[in-house]
C-alpha positions as protocol buffer text, in pm:
chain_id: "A"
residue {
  index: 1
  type: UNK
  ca { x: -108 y: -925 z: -1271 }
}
residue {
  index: 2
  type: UNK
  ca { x: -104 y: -561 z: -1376 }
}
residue {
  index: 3
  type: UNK
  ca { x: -377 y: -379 z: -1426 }
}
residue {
  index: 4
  type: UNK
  ca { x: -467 y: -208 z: -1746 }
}
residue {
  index: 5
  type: UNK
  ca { x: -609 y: 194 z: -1672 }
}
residue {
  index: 6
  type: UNK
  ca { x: -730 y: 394 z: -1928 }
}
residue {
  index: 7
  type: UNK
  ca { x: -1038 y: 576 z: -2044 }
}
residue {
  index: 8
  type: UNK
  ca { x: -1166 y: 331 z: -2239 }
}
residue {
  index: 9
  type: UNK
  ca { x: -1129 y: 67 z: -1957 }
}
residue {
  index: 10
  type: UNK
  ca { x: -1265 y: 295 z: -1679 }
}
residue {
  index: 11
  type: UNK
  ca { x: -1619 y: 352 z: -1907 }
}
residue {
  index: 12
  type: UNK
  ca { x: -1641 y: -26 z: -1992 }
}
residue {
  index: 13
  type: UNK
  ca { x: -1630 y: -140 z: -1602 }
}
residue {
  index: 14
  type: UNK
  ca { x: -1882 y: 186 z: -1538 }
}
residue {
  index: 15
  type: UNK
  ca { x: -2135 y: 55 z: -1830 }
}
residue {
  index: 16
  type: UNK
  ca { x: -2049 y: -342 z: -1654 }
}
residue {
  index: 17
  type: UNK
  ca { x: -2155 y: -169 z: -1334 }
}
residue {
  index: 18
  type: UNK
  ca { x: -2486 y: -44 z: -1444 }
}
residue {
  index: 19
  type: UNK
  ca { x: -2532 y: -365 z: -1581 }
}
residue {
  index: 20
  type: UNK
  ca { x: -2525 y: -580 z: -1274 }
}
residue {
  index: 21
  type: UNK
  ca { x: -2725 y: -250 z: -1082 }
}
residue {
  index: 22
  type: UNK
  ca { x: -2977 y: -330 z: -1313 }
}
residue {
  index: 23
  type: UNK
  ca { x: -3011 y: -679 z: -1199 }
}
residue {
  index: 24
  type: UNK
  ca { x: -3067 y: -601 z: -841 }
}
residue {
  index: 25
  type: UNK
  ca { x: -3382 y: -649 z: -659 }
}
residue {
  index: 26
  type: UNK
  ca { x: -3515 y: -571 z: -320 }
}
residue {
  index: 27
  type: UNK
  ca { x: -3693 y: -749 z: -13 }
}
residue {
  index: 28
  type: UNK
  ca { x: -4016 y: -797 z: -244 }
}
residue {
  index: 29
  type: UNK
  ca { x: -3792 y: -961 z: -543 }
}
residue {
  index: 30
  type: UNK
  ca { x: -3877 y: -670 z: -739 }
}
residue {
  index: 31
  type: UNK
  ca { x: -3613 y: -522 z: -914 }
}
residue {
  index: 32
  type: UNK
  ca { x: -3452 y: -231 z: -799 }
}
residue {
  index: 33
  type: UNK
  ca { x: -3415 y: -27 z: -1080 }
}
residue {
  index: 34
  type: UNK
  ca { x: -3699 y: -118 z: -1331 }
}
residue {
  index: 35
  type: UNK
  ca { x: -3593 y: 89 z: -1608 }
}
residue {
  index: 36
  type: UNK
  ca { x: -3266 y: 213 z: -1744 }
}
residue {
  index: 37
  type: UNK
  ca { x: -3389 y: 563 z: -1687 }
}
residue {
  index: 38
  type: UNK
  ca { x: -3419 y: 468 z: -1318 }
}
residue {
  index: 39
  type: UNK
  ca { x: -3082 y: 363 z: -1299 }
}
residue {
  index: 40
  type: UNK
  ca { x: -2943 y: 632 z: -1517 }
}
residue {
  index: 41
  type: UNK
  ca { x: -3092 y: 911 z: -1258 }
}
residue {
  index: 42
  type: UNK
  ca { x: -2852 y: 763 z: -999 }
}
residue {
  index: 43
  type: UNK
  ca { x: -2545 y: 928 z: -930 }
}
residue {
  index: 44
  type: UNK
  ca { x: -2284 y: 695 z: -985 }
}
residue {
  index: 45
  type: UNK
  ca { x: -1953 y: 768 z: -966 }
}
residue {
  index: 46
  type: UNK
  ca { x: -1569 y: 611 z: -941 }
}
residue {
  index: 47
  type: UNK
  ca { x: -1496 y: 549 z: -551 }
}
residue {
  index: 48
  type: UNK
  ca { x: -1296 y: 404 z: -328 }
}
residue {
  index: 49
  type: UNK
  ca { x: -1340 y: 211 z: 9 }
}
residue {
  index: 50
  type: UNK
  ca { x: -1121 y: 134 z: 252 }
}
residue {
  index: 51
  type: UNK
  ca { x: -1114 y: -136 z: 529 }
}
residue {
  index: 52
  type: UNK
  ca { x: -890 y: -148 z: 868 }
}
residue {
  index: 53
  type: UNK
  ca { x: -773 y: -472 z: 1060 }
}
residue {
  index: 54
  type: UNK
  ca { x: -556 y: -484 z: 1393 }
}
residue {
  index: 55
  type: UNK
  ca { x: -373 y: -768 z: 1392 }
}
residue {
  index: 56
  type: UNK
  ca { x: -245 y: -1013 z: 1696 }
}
residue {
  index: 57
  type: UNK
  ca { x: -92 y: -1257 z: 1751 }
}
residue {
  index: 58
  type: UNK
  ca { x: -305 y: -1514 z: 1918 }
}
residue {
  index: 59
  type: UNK
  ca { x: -592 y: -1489 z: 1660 }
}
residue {
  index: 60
  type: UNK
  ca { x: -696 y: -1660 z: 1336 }
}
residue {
  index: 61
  type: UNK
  ca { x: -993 y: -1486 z: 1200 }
}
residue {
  index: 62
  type: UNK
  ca { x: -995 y: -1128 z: 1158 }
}
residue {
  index: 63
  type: UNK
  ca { x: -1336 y: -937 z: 1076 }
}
residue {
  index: 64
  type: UNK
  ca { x: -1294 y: -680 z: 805 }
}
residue {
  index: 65
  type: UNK
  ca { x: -1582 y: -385 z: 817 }
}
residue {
  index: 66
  type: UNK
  ca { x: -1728 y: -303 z: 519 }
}
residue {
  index: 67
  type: UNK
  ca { x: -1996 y: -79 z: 643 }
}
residue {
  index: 68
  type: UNK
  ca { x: -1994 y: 201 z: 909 }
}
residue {
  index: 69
  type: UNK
  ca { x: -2273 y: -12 z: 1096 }
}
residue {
  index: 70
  type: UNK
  ca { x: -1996 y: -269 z: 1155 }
}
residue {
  index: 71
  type: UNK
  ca { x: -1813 y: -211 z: 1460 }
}
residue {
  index: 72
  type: UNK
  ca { x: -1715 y: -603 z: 1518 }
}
residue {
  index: 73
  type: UNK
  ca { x: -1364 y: -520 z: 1487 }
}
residue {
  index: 74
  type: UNK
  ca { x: -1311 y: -229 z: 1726 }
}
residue {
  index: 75
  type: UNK
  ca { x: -1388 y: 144 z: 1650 }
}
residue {
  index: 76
  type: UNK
  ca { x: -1381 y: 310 z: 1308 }
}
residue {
  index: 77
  type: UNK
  ca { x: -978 y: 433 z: 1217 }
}
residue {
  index: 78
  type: UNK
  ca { x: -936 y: 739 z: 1117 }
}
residue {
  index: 79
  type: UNK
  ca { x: -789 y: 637 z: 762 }
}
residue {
  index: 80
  type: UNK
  ca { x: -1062 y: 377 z: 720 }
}
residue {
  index: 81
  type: UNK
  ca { x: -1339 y: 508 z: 454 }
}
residue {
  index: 82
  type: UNK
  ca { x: -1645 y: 229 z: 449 }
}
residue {
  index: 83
  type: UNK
  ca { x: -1998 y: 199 z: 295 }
}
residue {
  index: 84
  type: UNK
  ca { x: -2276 y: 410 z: 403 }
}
residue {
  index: 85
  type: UNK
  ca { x: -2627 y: 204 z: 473 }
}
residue {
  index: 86
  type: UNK
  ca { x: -2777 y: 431 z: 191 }
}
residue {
  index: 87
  type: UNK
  ca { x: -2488 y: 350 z: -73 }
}
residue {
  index: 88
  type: UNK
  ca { x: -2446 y: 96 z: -286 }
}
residue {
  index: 89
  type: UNK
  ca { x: -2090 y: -57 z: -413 }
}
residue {
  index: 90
  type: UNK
  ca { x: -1910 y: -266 z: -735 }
}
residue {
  index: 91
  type: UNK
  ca { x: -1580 y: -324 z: -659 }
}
residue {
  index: 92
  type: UNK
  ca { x: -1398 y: -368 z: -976 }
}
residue {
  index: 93
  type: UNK
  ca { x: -1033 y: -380 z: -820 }
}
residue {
  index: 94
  type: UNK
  ca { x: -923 y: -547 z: -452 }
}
residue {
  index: 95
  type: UNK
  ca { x: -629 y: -519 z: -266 }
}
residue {
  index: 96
  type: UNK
  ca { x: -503 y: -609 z: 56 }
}
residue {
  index: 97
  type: UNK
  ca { x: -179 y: -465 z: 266 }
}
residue {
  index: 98
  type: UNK
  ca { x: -18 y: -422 z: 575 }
}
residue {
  index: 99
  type: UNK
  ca { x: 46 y: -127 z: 775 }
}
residue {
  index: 100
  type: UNK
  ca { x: 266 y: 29 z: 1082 }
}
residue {
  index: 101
  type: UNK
  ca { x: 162 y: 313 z: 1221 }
}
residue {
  index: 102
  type: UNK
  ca { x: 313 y: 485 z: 1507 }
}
residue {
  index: 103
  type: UNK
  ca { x: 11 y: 473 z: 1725 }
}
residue {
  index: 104
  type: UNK
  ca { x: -318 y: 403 z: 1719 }
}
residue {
  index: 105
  type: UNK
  ca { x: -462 y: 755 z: 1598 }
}
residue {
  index: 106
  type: UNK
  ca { x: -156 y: 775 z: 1342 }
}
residue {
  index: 107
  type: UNK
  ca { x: -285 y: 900 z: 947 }
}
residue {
  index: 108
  type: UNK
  ca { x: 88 y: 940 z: 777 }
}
residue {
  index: 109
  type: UNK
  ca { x: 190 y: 564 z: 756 }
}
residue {
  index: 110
  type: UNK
  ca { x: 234 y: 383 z: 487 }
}
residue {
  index: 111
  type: UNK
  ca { x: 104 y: 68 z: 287 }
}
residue {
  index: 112
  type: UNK
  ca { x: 304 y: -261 z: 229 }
}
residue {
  index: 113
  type: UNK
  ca { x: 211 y: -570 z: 23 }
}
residue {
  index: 114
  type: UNK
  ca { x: 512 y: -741 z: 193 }
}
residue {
  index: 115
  type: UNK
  ca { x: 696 y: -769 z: 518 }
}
residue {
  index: 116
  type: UNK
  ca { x: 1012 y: -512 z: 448 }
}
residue {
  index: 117
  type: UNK
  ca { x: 1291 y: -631 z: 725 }
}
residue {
  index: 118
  type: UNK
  ca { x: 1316 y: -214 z: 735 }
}
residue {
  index: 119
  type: UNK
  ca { x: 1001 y: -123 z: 860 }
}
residue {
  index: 120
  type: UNK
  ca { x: 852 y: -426 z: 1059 }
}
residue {
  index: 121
  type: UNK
  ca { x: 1207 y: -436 z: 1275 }
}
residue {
  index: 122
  type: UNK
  ca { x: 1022 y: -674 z: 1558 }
}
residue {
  index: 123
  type: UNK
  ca { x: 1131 y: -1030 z: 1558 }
}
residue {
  index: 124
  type: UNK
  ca { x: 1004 y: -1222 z: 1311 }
}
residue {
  index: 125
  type: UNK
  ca { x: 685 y: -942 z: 1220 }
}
residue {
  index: 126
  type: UNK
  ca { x: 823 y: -935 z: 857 }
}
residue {
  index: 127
  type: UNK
  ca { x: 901 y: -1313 z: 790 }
}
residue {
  index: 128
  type: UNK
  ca { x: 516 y: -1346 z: 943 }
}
residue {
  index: 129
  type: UNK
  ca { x: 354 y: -1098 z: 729 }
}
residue {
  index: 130
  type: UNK
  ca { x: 539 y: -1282 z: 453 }
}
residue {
  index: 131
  type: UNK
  ca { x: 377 y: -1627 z: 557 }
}
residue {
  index: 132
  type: UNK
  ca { x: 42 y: -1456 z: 629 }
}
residue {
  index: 133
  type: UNK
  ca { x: 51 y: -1394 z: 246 }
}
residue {
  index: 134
  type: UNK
  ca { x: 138 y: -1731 z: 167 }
}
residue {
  index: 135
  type: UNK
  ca { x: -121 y: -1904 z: 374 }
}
residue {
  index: 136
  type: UNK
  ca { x: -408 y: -1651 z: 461 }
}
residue {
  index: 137
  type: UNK
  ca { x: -738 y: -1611 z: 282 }
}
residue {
  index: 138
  type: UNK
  ca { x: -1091 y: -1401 z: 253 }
}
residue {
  index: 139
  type: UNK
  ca { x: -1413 y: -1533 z: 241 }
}
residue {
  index: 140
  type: UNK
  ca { x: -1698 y: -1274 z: 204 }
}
residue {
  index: 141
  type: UNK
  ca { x: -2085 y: -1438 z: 280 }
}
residue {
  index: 142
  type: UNK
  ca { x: -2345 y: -1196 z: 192 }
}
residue {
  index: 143
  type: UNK
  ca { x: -2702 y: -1304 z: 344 }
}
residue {
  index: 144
  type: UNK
  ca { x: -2558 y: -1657 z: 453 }
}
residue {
  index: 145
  type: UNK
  ca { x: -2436 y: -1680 z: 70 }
}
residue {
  index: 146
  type: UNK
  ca { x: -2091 y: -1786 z: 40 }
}
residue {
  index: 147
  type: UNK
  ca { x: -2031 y: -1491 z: -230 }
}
residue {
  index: 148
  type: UNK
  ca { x: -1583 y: -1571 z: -232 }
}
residue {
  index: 149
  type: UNK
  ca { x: -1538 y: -1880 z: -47 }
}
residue {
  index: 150
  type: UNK
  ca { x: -1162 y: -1877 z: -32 }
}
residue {
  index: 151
  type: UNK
  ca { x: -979 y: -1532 z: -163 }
}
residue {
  index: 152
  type: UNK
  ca { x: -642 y: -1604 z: -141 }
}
residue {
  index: 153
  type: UNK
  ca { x: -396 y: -1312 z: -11 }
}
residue {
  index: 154
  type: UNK
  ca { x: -109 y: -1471 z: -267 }
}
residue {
  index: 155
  type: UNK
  ca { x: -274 y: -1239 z: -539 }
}
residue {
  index: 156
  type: UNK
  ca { x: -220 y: -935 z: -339 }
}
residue {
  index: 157
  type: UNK
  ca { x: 220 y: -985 z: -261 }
}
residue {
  index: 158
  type: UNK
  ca { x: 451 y: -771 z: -410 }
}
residue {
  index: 159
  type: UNK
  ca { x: 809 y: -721 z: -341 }
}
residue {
  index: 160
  type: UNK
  ca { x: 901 y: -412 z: -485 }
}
residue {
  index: 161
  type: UNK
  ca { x: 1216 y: -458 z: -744 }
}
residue {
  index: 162
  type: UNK
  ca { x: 1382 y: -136 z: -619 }
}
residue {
  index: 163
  type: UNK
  ca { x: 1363 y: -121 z: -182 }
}
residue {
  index: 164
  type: UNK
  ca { x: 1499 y: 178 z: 43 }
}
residue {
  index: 165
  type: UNK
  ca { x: 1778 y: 79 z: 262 }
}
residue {
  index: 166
  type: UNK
  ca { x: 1901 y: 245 z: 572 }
}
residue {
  index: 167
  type: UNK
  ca { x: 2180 y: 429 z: 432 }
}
residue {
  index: 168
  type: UNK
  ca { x: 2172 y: 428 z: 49 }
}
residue {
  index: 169
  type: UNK
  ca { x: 2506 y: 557 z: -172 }
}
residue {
  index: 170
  type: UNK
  ca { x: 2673 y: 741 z: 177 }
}
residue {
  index: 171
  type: UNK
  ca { x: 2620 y: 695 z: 535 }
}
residue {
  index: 172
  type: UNK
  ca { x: 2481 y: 1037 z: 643 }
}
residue {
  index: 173
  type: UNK
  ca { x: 2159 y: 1085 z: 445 }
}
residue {
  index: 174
  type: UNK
  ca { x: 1915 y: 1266 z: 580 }
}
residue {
  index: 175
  type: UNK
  ca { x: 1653 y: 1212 z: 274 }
}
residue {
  index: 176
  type: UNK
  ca { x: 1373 y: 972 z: 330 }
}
residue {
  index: 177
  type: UNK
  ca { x: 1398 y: 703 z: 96 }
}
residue {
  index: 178
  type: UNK
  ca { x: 1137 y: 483 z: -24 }
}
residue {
  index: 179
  type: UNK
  ca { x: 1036 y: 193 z: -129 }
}
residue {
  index: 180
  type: UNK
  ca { x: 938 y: 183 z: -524 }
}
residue {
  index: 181
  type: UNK
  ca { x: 570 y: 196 z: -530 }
}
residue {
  index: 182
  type: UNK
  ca { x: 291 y: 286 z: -776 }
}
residue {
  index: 183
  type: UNK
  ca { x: -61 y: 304 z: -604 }
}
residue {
  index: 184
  type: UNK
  ca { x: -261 y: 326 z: -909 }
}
residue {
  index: 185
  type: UNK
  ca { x: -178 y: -79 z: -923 }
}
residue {
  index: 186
  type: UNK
  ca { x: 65 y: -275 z: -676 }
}
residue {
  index: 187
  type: UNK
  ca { x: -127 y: -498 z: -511 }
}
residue {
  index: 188
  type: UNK
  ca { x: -466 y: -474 z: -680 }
}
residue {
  index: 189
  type: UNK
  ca { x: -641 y: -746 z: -832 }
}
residue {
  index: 190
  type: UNK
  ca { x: -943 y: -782 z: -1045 }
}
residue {
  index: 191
  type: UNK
  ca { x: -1253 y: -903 z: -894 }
}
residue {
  index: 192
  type: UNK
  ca { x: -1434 y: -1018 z: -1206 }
}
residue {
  index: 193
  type: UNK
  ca { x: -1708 y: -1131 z: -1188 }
}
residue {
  index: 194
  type: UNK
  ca { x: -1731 y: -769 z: -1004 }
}
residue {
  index: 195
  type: UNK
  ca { x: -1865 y: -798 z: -608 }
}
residue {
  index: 196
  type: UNK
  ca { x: -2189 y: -595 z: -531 }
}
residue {
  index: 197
  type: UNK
  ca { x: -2186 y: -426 z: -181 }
}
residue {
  index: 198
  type: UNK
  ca { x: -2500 y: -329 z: -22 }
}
residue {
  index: 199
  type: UNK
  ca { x: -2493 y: -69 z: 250 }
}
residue {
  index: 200
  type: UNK
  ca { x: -2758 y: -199 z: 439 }
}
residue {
  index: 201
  type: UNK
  ca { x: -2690 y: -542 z: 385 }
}
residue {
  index: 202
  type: UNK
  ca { x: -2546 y: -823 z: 563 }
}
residue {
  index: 203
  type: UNK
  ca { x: -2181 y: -828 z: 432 }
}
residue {
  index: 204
  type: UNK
  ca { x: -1962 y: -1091 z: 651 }
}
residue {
  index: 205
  type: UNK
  ca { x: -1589 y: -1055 z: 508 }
}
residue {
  index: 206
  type: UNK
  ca { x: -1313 y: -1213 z: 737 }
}
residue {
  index: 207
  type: UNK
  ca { x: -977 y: -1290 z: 733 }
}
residue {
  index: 208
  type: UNK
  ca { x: -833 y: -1658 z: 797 }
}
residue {
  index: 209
  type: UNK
  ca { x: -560 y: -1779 z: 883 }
}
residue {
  index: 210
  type: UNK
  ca { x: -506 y: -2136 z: 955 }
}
residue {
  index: 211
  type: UNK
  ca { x: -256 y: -2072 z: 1178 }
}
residue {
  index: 212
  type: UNK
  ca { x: -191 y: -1745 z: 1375 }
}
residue {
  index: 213
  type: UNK
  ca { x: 74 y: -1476 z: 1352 }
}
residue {
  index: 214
  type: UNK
  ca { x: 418 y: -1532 z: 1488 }
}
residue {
  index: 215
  type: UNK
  ca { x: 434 y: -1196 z: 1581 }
}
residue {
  index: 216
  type: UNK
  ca { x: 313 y: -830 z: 1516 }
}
residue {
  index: 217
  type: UNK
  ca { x: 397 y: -479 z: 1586 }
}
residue {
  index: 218
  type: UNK
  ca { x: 222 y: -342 z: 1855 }
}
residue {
  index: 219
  type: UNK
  ca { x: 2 y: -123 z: 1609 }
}
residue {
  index: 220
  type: UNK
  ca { x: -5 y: -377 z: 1284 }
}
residue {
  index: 221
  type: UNK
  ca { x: -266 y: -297 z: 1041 }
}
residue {
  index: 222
  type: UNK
  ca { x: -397 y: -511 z: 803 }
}
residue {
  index: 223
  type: UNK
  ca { x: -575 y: -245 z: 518 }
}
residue {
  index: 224
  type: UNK
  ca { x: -826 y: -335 z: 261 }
}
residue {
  index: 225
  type: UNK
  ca { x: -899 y: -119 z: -64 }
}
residue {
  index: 226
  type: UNK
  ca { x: -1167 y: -178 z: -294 }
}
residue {
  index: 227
  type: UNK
  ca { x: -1207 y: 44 z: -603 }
}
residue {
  index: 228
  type: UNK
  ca { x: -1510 y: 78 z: -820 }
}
residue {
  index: 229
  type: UNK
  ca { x: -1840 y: 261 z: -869 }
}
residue {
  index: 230
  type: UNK
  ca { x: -2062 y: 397 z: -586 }
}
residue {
  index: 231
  type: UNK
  ca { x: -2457 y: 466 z: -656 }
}
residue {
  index: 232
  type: UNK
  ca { x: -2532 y: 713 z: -393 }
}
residue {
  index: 233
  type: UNK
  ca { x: -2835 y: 670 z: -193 }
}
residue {
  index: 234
  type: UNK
  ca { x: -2994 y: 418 z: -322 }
}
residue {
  index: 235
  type: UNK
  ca { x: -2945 y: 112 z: -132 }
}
residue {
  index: 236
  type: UNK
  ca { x: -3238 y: -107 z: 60 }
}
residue {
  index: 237
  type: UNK
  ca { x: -3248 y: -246 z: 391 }
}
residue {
  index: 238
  type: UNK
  ca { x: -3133 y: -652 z: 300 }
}
């Protein structure tokens, strides 16, 4: 599904943002922002967050951090960008690859929303990240809510129509090809009705698998994006 970006679009999600801000409400039930002008004095603006998974072989639920009090899945990666406990998120667009770095302190790799037979050269990693797409899902419970009870990865595939190859057009290249790739859009997907993030909350997002991995690379990444609006300090303890 692509995904339509222009200035119109950008100002209707931001004014669909403010709109479900409006509607949230603290401990006491009593809403958040009362008035428009409360909400208005907010500094909102468009952001980006950024979730990272390593993967195994042997497991079938993977805990993906959303905040930076969420350490259930290891340390913090360098490339990894969550939710502060003061902050408050709408994720408008989702999107979920796969990654190889060289190590585990690595910052120059980059994304895949499919197994390429080039980069993940281990047996059987790329026909596994493939089925991982096929049968893997998210589920997100906020608060012991079920908010997306079964998020399917399918939405997020995408073999590129043009791929690098080893040796493209003559055997001694010494250019680094690529494959084709446009990050504004490949592998994001809408999450309308948008999902509300709450720095302080209780945000439980995992991935499942029904069955595990047939194999990895030794640093295998799974990486989560979420674009949309942050309002900047202004979140309360959930």
């Amino acid at each position: 599904m692509g995904i339509i970006i222009s200035s119109a679009t950008i100002d209707a999600q931001l004014q669909n943002a403010k709109f479900l801000m409006s509607k949230l409400k603290n401990q006491s039930g009593q809403l958040m922002f009362p008035t428009m002008d409360d909400l208005e004095a907010q500094t909102i603006v468009q952001h980006t967050l950024r979730s990272e998974v390593l993967l195994n072989a042997s497991s079938t639920q993977f805990t993906i951090p959303v905040t930076v009090q969420n350490n259930n899945s290891g340390a913090q990666f360098a490339t990894e960008n969550r939710l502060a406990l003061n902050d408050i998120f709408v994720c408008v667009d989702f999107n979920v690859s796969v990654a190889k770095p060289a190590s585990a302190t690595d910052t120059d790799y980059r994304l895949y929303n499919y197994g390429s037979p080039l980069v993940f050269t281990t047996a059987n990693t790329a026909n596994a990240i493939n089925a991982m797409y096929n049968k893997g899902y998210i589920q997100w419970i906020n608060k012991q809510k079920v908010v997306a009870p079964h998020w399917d990865l399918l939405k997020h595939f995408k073999v590129p129509n043009q791929q690098a190859q080893t040796a493209p057009y003559y055997a001694a290249n010494t250019a680094a090809y690529s494959d084709e790739y446009d990050g504004a859009i490949d592998g994001f997907y809408p999450t309308s009705p948008n999902w509300i993030f709450n720095g302080a909350g209780n945000i439980n997002m995992q991935l499942i698998l029904p069955s595990a991995l047939a194999a990895v690379e030794t640093y295998e990444r799974l990486v989560v994006q979420y674009r949309g609006f942050l309002c900047q300090n202004s979140s309360q303890v959930q």
